[in-house]
N, C-alpha and C positions, 0 to 999 in steps of 0.2 A: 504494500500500500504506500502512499504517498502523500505529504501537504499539497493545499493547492496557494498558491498566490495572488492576490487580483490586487493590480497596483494602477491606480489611475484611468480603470476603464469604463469609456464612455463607447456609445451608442446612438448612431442617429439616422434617420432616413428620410435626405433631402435636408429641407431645413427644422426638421421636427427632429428634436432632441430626445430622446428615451430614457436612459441612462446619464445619469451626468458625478463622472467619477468617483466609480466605487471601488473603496478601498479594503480589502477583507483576506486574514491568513487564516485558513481554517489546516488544523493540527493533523498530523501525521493520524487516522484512527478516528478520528470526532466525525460526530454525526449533527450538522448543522441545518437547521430548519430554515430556508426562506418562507419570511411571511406578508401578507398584506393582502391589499385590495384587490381584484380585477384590476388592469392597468397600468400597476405600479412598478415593472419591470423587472418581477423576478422570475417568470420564463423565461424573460429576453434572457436575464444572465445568467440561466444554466444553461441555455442554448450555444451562449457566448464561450461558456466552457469547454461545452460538448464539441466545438466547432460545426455548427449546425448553422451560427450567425455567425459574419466578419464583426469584428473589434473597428471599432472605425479611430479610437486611439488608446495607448495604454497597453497594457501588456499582463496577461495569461502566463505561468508559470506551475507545471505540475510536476511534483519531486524535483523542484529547482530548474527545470528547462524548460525554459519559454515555448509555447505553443503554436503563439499568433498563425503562425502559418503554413502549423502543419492539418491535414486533414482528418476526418473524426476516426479514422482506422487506424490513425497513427497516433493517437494517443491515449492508447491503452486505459478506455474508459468504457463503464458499460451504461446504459439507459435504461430506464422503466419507463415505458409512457401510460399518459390518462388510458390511452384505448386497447393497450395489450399490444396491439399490433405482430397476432401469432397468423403464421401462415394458416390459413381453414384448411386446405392439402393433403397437410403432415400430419404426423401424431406427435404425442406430445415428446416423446423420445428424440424427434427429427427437427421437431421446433428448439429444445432444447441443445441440439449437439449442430444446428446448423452452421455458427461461428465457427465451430471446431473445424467441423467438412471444409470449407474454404479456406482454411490455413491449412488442409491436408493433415492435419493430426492424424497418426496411427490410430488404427480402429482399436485395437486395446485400451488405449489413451483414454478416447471419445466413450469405449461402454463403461469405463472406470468412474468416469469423472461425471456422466449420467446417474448412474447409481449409488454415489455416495451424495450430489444433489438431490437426485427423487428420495433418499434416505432422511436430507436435512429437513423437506420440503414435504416429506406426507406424500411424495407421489408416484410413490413405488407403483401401485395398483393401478395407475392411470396413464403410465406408458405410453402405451397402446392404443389409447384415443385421441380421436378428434378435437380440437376444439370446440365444435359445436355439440357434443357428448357433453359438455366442461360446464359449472357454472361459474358465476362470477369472479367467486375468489378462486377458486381453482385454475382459472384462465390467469388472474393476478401472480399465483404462485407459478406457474409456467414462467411469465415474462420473470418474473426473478430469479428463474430457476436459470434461464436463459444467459443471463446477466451474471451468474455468480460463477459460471462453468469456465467463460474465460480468465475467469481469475485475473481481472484487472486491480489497474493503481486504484482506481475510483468510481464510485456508484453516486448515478444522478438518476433521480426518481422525478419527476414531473406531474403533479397530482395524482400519484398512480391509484388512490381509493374513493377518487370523486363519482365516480360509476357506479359504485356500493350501496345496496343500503344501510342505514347506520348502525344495528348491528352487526355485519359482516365487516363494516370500518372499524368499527370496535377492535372485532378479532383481530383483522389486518395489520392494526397499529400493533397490536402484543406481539403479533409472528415478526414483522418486520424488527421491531424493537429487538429480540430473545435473538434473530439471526445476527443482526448488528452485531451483540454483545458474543456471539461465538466465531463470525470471523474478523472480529476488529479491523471493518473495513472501512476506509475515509468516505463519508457519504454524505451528499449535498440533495435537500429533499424542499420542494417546495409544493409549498400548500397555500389557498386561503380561508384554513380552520385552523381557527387559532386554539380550539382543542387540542387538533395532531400539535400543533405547534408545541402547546406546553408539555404534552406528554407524553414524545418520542425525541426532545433536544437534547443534546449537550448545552448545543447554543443557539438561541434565535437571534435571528439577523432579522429584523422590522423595516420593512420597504413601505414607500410611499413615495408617489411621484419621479421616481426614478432615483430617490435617494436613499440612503441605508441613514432612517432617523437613530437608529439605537441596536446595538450589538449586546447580549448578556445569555445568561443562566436562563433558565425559565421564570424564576422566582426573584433574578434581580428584576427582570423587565416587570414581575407581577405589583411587585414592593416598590420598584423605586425605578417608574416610568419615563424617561427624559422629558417627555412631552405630551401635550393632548390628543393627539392623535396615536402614541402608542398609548395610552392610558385609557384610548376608550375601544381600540381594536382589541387587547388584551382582554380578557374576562368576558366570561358567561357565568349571570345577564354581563351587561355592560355597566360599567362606574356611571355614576352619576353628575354632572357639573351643576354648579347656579354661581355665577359673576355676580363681584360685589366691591367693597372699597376695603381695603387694609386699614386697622390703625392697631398700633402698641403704644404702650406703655411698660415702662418695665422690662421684665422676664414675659410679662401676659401680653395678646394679644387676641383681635378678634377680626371677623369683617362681617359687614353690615351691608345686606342686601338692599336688593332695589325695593322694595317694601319698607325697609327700616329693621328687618329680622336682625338678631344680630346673634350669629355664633362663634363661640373658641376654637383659635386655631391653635398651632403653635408658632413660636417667633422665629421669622426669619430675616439674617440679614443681608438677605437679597430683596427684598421689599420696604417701601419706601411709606409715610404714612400718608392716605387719601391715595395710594397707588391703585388703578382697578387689578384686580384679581379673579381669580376662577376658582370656586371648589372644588375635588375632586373628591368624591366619596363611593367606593362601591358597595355596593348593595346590603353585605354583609359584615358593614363596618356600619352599619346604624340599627341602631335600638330602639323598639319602640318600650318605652318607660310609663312607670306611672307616675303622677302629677306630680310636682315636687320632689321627688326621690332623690335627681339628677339633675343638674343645667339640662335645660331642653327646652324644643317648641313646637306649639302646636303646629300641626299637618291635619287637610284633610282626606280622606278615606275616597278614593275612588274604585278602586280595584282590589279583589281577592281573590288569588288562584294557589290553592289549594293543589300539590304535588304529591302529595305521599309523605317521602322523608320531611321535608321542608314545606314552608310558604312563600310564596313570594307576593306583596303588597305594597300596591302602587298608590302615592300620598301622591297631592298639591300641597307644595312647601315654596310661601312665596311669588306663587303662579307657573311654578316652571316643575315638571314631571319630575316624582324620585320615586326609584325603588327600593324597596326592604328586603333583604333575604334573611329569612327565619327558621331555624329549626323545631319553633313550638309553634303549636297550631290558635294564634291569637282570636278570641271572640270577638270579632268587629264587625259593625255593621256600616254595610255604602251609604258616605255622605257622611257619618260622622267625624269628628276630631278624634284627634291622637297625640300624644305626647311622644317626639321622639327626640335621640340624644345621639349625636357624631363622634365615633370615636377618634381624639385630637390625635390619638399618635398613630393609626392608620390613613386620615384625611392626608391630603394633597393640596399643597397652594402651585397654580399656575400665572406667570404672569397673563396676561390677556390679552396683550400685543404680540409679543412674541409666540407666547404659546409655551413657554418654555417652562420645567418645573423650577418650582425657587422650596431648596433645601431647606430645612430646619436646622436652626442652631446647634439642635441637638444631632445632628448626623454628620459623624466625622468625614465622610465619603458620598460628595455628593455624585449623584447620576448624571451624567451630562449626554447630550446627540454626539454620534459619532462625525 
């Protein structure tokens, strides 16, 4: 296996920019998530990898030797795509050892290296069939099965469980995950679930607009978001915002919505007093309280939906939608008030021009965009 390097590469066609210099060393073994929106440009750059798209500037480097301009046979990479793309033909033995055949591998080679695959992959028993025999995930484990035979430097996966339904993605992410972890193979996987994203990464790389807003852990990006746009792409449900004005005093500090609400943050001295601000709260970082117990305010009750394990309850706070995530099942009825209370050391202050998050005092390491 092998690092990959991407030092300063940009993307464009015509005069329409795609990419605009991303710079990203993913580790010898690491299993790296691209994530984001529809359009944000991280097919573009596994494509740009794969050599499937020219680099239009910048420079590709895999196990240390620049790529730019070798073609996708020559660099010792394998692909998963969204559609399987198995020959219908073949069986799944043929689909599987076709790479091999074209490099003339010895036929001992090829049934070796099938059978200890169909052995990692569950698909001893299915040889012998078609694709159209196959269902879903089993056509998926094909294409990977496909992909692992060559024994490349590197594995680039392309939405490969968008097809799925979401229990059979469920499973996918565990198999894909468990294989990872047994050939410690360098693999670049993009998605726009930010599920897969959290819990199949080493490391998420967060795309938008053709830029790489934030590079971490799963749980740095969960905790400690650069920005609003990874803070509200992150999490299911999604974080909540309501914009307001900063003021401290002291150690304490609050802001004060456009209503006149006013709740405790923590101090930061990245924020200025009467600066506008954003709150960032998600779901499960706010408690609905009783009257006085805790600092808190009232909300009112619009919505209750009712999960099983959990609640989740959707207040007017201020005029602007938030939601609660709950693990106890609250007696509340639509339309009325509730008392709720933000927990200060999981909230988020953003500036509100920039977008940018502004650190608490209390955080020796702040998060910043890459």
């Amino acid at each position: 296996m092998a690092s990959i390097e991407i030092t300063n590469a940009r993307k464009s066609y015509g005069a329409v920019d795609v990419l605009h210099g991303i710079n990203l060393d993913i580790q010898d073994g690491e299993f790296i998530v691209l994530v984001g929106p529809s359009g944000c440009g991280k097919s573009t750059l596994l494509r740009m990898i794969a050599g499937l798209e020219e680099i239009t500037s910048g420079d590709i480097a895999i196990g240390g030797n620049v790529v730019n301009d070798l073609q996708p046979k020559d660099r010792d990479i394998a692909m998963v795509f969204q559609s399987y793309a198995l020959y219908p033909h073949m069986t799944v033995a043929e689909n599987m050892s076709y790479a091999l055949t074209l490099r003339k591998t010895a036929k001992e080679k090829v049934s070796a290296a099938i059978d200890n695959v169909a052995g990692i992959l569950g698909l001893n028993a299915l040889l012998q069939r078609r694709p159209k025999a196959l269902s879903g995930g089993q056509r998926q484990r094909v294409a990977m099965g496909r992909a692992i035979v060559r024994q490349p430097q590197a594995f680039l996966f392309d939405e490969p469980l968008s097809n799925l339904d979401a229990r059979l993605r469920e499973q996918m992410r565990t198999e894909i995950r468990k294989l990872h972890r047994r050939l410690g193979a360098t693999s670049v996987y993009v998605t726009h679930d930010q599920i897969e994203a959290m819990t199949m990464a080493d490391r998420i790389v967060a795309m938008y607009d053709g830029i790489v807003q934030q590079v971490g852990t799963p749980l740095e990006i969960y905790d400690r978001p650069a920005n609003i746009f990874v803070a509200s792409f992150i999490g299911s449900p999604a974080m909540n915002f309501l914009t307001g004005t900063y003021q401290a005093t002291g150690n304490s500090a609050a802001m004060t919505l456009d209503d006149g609400t006013v709740i405790p943050v923590l101090a930061t001295p990245n924020a200025s007093n009467g600066q506008k601000v954003t709150l960032g709260a998600r779901p499960e970082h706010i408690d609905i309280v009783e009257n006085g117990s805790v600092p808190s305010v009232t909300a009112n009750v619009d919505l209750i939906e009712p999960m099983g394990l959990s609640t989740l309850v959707h207040v007017t706070l201020a005029g602007k939608p938030v939601k609660i995530f709950t693990l106890a099942r609250p007696d509340l009825a639509i339309d009325s008030t509730v008392q709720i209370a933000f927990n200060m050391d999981k909230t988020h202050l953003f500036d509100s021009e920039s977008e940018l998050r502004l650190p608490p005092a209390s955080e020796p390491h702040s998060s910043q965009p890459v």
